[in-house]
C-alpha positions, 0 to 999 in steps of 0.5 A: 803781666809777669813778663811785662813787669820783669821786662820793666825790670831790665830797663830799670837797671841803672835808674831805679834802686832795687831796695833792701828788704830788711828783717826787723827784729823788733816787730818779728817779736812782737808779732811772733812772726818774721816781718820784713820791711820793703824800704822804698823810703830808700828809693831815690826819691824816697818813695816807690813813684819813681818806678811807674813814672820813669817806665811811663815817661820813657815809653813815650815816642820823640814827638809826645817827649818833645811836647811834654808831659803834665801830671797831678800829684800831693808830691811822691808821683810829683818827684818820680815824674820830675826825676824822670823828666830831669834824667830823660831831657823832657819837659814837665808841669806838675800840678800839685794841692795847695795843702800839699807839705812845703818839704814835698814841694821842694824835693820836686824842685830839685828833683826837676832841676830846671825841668818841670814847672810847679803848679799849686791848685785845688784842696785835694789831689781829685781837685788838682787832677781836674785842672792839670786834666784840662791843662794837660788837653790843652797843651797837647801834652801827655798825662802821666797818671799817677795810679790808672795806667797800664804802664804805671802799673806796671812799674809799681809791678817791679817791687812785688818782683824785688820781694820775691826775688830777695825772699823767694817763700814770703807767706803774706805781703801788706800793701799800702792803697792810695789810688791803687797803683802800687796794689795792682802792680805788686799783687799782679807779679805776686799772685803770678809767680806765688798763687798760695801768698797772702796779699792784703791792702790796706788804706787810710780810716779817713780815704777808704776809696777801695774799701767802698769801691768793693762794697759798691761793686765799683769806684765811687766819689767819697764825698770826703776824705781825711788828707792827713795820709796825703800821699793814700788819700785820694777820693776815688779809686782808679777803674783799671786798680780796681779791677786789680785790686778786686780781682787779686787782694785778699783783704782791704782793712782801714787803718786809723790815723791816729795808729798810723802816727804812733807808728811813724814815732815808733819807726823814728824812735826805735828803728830810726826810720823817718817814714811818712803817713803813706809809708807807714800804712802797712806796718801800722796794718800789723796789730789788725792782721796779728791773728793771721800773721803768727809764724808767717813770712811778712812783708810790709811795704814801707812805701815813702820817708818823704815826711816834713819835719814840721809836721812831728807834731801834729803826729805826736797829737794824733798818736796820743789822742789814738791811744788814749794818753790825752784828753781834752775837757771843757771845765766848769770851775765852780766860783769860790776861792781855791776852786783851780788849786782843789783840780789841780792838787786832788783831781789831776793823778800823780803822773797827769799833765795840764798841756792846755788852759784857757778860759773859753769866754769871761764876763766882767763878773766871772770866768767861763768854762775852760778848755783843758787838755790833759796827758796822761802816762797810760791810758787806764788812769783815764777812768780815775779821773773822770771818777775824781771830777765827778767826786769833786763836783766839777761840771766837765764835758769830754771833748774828745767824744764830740767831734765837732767840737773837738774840730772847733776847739782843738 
């Protein structure tokens, strides 16, 4: 694999960028370790797909190119396929799911520029890839997978060459898992040239496709995911990563969402770096292997900076509710005069903040309870306040705790 990989490598060269592997002293203090980030985020189209892509599209021979090639995609695989069918003068149809970010869409379009068309289709990316399957068998055309493909693995391959070409003593490397592409190919060229390095992978809470692959011995179909993470949330792994992955990885740990978007605030905020939910997967995987890191080598695959804008505050919502800063109750107010004044003068703390009120239901002769959404400066002033409901006498449920409910209301 290592001379497949380095060969990838050479046809590479004056298409797909050789991103920097940055020191971030922010994160090196915290973790009492030397993290480096690997900014595929700064790849052409923002994100490492580009790599298996272009080497999967310009393998192919004149007759395959002049019919074609389909892919299915929730919208990083979808540009790198597209860049590659603009640069190489082939035609392409990307089928992408409905759900997928208008600002992934678009970036598509103009990557393509007149040569791919844009199907939208299915809730999720093992739905799209049915339909763009059958498509694909019909046409005659070439199926550009997006992670279980010995050439896509390949040119996934070429970051982990990058990492040990640019920092040749790295002691651990965190790699991000969707389908597995990405994983199989660094890890391969890493366990290769450095058989004592660290390799862990690490998916999303909500997709653990390789996660339950590897307790199963084998891939299964999760019945569901949660395609917050859209660009690592695929139902089930590939056959051929998961030989990789099973045979190379160290350690496949799950990452809550709700972390994952604290650290997209944080990279934005601190580091200004604008990372997607995939992309920042491996930084967020930090706190959970802080243990195993102290005084090591690290680098974090920040896989895609391709993020729309309108979803900050979805991110925002989960990164509060994760850490604790906000809550949401149903309140019985109790029905005499001053009731809302007494909440808000003597149970809500100095530093708490009404985001939400309203009423759930009313009758003509008094008001129901109501949805209340309170945040909070730190997460330790949570226990004085269910003390003060308690105190004052107030009926209250905690939503946060029941996720039905939380699903119907919030």
């Amino acid at each position: 694999m290592k001379q497949a990989i380095e060969a990838v490598a050479e046809r590479f060269k004056g298409v797909v960028t050789h991103t920097p592997l940055q020191y971030n002293q922010r994160l090196s203090e915290k973790y009492h370790a030397s993290i480096f980030l690997k900014r595929e985020d700064l790849q052409v189209v923002r994100s490492y797909k580009l790599r298996g892509a272009f080497n999967k599209i310009s393998k192919l021979t004149d007759a395959q190119r002049a019919k074609g090639v389909v892919c299915a995609s929730a919208g990083n695989h979808a540009q790198g396929v597209a860049y590659s069918c603009k640069r190489l003068g082939i035609n392409g149809v990307i089928f992408m799911p409905g759900p997928t970010p208008r600002q992934k869409i678009s970036q598509t379009e103009m990557f393509g520029n007149g040569y791919i068309e844009i199907v939208l289709t299915g809730d999720t990316f093992d739905d799209c890839q049915q339909v763009a399957l059958a498509y694909c068998a019909a046409q005659g055309m070439t199926f550009v997978h997006p992670f279980d493909d010995l050439d896509i693995i390949e040119g996934q391959g070429t970051v982990g060459l990058e990492i040990i070409n640019d920092q040749p003593d790295t002691d651990v490397v965190i790699l991000p898992i969707g389908g597995g592409g990405l994983a199989s190919g660094a890890a391969s060229y890493l366990r290769e040239t450095t058989p004592d390095i660290r390799i862990y992978g690490v998916e999303p809470e909500g997709a653990p496709s390789m996660k339950a692959a590897l307790a199963h011995g084998g891939p299964v179909v999760l019945n569901e995911i949660n395609r917050f993470v859209d660009g690592a949330a695929v139902k089930r792994i590939g056959d051929l990563t998961y030989q990789y992955c099973s045979r190379l990885l160290d350690d496949v740990r799950l990452i809550p969402e709700g972390k994952i978007c604290t650290t997209i605030l944080e990279l934005y905020n601190k580091d200004a770096i604008v990372a997607e939910p995939a992309g920042a997967l491996a930084i967020a995987a930090l706190d959970f292997y802080k243990d195993d890191i102290k005084g090591k080598n690290v680098v974090c695959i920040l896989s895609g900076g391709n993020n729309d804008i309108d979803r900050m505050g979805e991110i925002k919502e989960l990164s509060l509710l994760y850490e604790g800063l906000k809550h949401y109750f149903i309140v019985r107010f109790p029905q005499r005069p001053g009731a809302l004044k007494l909440f808000v003068n003597e149970v809500l703390g100095p530093t708490d903040d009404i985001t939400r009120f309203e009423f759930i239901k009313k009758t003509q002769r008094e008001r129901g309870p109501a949805l209340v959404g309170i945040e909070l400066q730190t997460a330790s002033d949570y226990p004085a306040l269910i003390a003060r409901l308690h105190e004052h006498r107030f009926e209250f449920k905690e939503v946060n705790n029941d996720s039905t409910l939380f699903e119907y209301l919030v």
